[in-house]
C-alpha positions as CSV (number, residue, x, y, z in Angstrom):
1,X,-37.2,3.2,-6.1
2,X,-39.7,1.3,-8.5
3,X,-37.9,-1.4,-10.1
4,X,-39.0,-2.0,-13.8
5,X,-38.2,-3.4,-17.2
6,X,-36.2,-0.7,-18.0
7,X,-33.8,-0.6,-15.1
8,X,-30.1,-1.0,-15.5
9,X,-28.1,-3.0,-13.3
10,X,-24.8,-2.3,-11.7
11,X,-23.1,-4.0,-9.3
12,X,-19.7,-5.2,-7.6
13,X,-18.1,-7.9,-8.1
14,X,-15.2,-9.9,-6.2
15,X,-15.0,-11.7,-2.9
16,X,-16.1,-11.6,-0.3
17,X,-18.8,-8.5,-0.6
18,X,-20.9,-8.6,2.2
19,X,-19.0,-5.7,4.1
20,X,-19.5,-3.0,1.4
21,X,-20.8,-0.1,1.3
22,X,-21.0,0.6,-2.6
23,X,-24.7,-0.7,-2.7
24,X,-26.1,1.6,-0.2
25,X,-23.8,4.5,-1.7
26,X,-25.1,4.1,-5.3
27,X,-28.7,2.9,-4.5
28,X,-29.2,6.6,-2.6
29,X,-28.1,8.5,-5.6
30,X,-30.1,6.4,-7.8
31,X,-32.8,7.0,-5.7
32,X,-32.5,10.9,-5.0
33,X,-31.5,11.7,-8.9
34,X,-34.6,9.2,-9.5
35,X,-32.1,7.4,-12.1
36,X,-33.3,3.8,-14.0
37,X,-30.1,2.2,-11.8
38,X,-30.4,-0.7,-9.7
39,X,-27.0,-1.7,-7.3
40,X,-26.2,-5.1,-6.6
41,X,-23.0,-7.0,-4.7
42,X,-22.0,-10.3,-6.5
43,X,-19.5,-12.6,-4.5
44,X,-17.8,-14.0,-7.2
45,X,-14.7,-16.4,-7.0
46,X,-11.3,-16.0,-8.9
47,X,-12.1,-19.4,-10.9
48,X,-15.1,-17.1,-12.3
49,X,-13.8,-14.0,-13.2
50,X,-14.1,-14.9,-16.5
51,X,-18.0,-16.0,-16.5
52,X,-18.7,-13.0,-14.4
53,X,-17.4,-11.0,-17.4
54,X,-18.9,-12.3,-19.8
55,X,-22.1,-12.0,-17.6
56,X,-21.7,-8.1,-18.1
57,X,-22.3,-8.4,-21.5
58,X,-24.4,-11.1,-22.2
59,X,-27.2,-9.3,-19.8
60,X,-26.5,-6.1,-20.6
61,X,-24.9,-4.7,-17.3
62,X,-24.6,-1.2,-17.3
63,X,-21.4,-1.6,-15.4
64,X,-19.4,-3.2,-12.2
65,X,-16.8,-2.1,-9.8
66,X,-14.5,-5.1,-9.3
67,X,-12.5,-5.8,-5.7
68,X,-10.3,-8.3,-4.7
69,X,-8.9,-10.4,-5.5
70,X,-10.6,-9.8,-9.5
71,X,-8.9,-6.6,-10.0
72,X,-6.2,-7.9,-12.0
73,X,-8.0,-11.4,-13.1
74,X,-10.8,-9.4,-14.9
75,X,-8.2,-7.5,-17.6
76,X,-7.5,-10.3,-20.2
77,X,-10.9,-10.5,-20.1
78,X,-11.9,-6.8,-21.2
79,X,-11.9,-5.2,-24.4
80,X,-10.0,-2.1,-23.6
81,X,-8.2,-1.0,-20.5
82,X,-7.5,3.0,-19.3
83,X,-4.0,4.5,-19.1
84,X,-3.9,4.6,-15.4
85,X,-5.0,1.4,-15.0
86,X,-2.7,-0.1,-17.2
87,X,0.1,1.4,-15.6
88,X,-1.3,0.2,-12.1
89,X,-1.9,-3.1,-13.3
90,X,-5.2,-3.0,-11.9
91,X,-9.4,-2.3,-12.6
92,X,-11.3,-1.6,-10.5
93,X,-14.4,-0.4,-12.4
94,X,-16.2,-1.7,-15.7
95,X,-17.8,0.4,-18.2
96,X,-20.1,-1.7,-20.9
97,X,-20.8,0.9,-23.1
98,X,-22.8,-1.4,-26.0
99,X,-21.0,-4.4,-25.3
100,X,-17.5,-3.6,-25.4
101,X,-15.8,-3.4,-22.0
102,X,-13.3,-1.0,-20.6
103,X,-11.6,-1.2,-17.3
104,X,-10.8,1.5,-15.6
105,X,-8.9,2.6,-11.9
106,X,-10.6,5.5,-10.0
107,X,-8.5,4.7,-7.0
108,X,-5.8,7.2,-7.7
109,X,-8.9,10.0,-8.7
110,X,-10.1,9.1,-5.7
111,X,-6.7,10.1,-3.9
112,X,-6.7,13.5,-5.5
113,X,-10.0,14.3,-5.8
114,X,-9.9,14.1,-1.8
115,X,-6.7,16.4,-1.4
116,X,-8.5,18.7,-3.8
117,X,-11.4,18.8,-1.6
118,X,-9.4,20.2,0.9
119,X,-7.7,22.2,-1.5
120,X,-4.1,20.5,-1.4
121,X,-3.4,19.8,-5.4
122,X,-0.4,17.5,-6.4
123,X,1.0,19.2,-9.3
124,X,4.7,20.5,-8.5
125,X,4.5,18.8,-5.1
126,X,6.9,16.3,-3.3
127,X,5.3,13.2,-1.8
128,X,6.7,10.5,1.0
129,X,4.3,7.2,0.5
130,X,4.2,4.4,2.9
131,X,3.3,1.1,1.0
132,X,4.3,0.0,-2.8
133,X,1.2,-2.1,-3.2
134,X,-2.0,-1.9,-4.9
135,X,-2.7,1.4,-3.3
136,X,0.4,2.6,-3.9
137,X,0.5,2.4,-7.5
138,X,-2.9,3.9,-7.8
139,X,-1.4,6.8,-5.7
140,X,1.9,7.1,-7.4
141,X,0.5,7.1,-10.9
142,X,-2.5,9.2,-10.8
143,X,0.4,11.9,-9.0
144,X,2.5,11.4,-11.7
145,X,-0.2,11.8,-14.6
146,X,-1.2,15.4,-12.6
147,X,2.1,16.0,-12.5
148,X,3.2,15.3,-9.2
149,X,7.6,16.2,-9.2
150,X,9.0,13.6,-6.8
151,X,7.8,10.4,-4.7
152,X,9.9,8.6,-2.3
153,X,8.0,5.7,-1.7
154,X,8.8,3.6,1.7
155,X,8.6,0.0,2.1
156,X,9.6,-3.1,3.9
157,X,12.3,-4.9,2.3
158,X,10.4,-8.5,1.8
159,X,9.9,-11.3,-0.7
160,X,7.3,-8.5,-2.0
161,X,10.8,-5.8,-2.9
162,X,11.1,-7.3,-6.4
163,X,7.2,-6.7,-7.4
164,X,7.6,-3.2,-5.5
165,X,9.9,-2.2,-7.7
166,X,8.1,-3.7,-11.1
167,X,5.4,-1.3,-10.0
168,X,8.0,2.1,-10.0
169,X,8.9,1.0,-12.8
170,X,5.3,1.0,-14.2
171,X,4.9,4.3,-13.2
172,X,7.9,5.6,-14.9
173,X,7.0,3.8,-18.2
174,X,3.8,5.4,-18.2
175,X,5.1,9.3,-17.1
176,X,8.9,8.9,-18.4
177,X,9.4,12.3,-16.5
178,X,8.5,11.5,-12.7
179,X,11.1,11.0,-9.9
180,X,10.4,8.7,-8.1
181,X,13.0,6.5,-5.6
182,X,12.3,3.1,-3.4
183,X,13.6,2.8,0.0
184,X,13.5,0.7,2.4
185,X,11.1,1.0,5.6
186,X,13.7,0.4,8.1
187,X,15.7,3.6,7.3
188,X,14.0,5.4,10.0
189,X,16.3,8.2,10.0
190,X,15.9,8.8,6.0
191,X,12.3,8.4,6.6
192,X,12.6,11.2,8.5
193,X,14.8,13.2,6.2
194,X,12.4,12.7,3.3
195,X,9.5,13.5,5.4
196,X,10.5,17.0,6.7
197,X,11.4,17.6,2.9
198,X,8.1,16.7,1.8
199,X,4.6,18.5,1.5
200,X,2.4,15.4,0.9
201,X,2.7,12.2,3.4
202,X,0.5,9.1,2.9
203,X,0.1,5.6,4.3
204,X,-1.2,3.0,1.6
205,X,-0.2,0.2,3.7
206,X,-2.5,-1.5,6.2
207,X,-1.5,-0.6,9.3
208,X,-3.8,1.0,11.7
209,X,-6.8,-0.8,10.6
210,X,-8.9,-2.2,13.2
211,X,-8.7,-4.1,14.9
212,X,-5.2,-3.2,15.1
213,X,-5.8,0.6,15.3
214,X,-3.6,1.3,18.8
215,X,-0.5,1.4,15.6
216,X,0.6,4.1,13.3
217,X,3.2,4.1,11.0
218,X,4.5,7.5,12.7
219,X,4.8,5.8,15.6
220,X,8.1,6.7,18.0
221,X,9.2,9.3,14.5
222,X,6.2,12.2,15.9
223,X,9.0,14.7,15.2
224,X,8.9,14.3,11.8
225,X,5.2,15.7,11.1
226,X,5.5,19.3,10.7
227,X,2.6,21.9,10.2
228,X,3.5,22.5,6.3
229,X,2.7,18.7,5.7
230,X,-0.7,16.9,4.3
231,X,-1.1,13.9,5.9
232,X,-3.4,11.1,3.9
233,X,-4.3,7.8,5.2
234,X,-5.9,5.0,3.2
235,X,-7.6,3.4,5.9
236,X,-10.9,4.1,6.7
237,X,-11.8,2.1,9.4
238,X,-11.4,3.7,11.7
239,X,-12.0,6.9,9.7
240,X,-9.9,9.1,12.0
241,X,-6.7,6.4,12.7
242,X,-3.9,6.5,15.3
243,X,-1.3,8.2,12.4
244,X,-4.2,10.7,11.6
245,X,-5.0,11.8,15.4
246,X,-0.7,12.0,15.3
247,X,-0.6,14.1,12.3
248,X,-3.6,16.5,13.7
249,X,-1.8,16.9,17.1
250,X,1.7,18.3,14.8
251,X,-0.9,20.5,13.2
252,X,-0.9,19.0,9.6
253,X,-3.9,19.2,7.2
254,X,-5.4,15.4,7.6
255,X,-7.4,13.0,4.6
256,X,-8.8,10.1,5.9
257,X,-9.6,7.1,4.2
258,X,-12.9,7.5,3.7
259,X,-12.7,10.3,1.7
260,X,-10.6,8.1,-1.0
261,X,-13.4,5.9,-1.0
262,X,-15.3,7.6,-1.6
263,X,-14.1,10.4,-4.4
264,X,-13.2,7.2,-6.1
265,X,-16.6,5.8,-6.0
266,X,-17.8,9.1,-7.3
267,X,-14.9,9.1,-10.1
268,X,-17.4,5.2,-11.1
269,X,-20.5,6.8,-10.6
270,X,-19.6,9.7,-13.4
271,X,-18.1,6.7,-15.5
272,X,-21.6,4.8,-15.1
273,X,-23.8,8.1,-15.2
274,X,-22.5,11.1,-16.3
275,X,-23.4,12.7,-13.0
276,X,-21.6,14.3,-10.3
277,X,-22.5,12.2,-6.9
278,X,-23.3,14.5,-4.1
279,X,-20.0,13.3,-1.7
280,X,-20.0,15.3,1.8
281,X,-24.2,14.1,1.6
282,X,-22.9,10.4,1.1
283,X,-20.5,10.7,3.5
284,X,-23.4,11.8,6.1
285,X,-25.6,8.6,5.2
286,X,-22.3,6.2,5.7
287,X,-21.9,7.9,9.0
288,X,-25.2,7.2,10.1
């Protein structure tokens, strides 16, 4: 890649960055499509969110994908925000398309655009999802705007129940005609119930991410994975976890986490580029 006065620059934004991937992911596809794009990772504080911003506009920056903790600070900051991420309360991509900045979320794309790959679509389908979080409303709300029918959503009855159900009711604002319910986590046996009932299970909680990956969500409920079921996990490290090895052994079509990350990081790259990033080559180059 021959950096010149011409190149664009990208980059992620947030802290802390030194663990990701995006750089090498978007620097090979710059490099094979020999595209004018240059990929850089910018720690950047909360206390800066707003410099960083501005940043992207005063130097022209093409674009930036935005972790945490930014990916709500950056929004009073932008010029326009996308429906989804609106509704999710979230951005986790910037788009500077001649100095005015929208925000979008690809997370949820990501979601689907993995299922898709394994040719599991949403629409007209019932979901159980583990987690009312970031992740969660991602999920929820790209489902709904495909036109998922119902979600029951699971999760622990905490100091966090009050903002979990702010974000149903986010979703429901933005797709009026979803179902979606809130339960709490500790009703194993109506876990179970909503489970069998279900065609789509996913965890968007934390749990069996290393090093903590001997511990599944499923764990001691087995019986409830049945071989009509897609199972989705949002944790990619490890890329095959403890509820994924559960859900293969009851004979369910598995997603791993990896593939989220990245369909969503494809769903930025078409934002930044207009091209279609070559995903199952990616994936290859990550695994190596």
């Amino acid at each position: 890649m021959q950096i010149s006065g011409t190149t664009k620059l990208l980059g992620l934004i947030g802290t802390p960055v030194g663990h990701s991937r995006s750089p090498q992911m978007y620097n090979y596809c710059f490099q094979k499509f020999n595209q004018d794009f240059v990929y850089l990772a910018f720690d950047v504080a909360l206390e800066d969110v707003g410099k960083a911003v501005q940043a992207i506009k005063t130097l022209n920056i093409r674009g930036a994908n935005v972790t945490m903790p930014l990916k709500n600070a950056v929004i009073p900051f932008l010029d326009h925000v996308s429906m989804a991420a609106q509704a999710i309360g979230a951005v986790n991509t910037i788009v500077n398309e001649g100095g005015v900045l929208t925000g979008h979320n690809t997370d949820g794309v990501g979601y689907t655009l993995n299922l898709k790959s394994g040719g599991v679509a949403v629409k007209g389908k019932k979901m159980t999802l583990i987690g009312a979080g970031g992740a969660a409303s991602a999920i929820m709300t790209q489902c709904a705007l495909e036109g998922i029918r119902e979600i029951s959503v699971f999760n622990i009855k905490d100091g966090f129940w009050p903002r979990a159900k702010a974000n149903l009711e986010a979703v429901r604002k933005a797709v009026p005609h979803i179902k979606l319910a809130l339960y709490d986590l500790s009703d194993k046996e109506l876990l179970k119930e909503e489970v069998r009932s279900s065609d789509i299970l996913s965890n968007a909680t934390r749990v069996g991410m290393a090093p903590h990956d001997n511990i599944s969500i499923a764990d001691g409920m087995e019986d409830m994975l049945h071989s009509g079921l897609a199972v989705a996990d949002t944790v990619y490290n490890p890329v095959e976890t403890k509820f994924l090895m559960q859900a293969r052994s009851a004979g369910c079509r598995i997603f791993d986490g990896l593939g989220m990350l990245l369909f969503q990081g494809a769903e930025a790259y078409r934002l930044y580029t207009g091209a279609m990033m070559p995903v199952d080559e990616i994936r290859n180059v990550l695994y190596r």
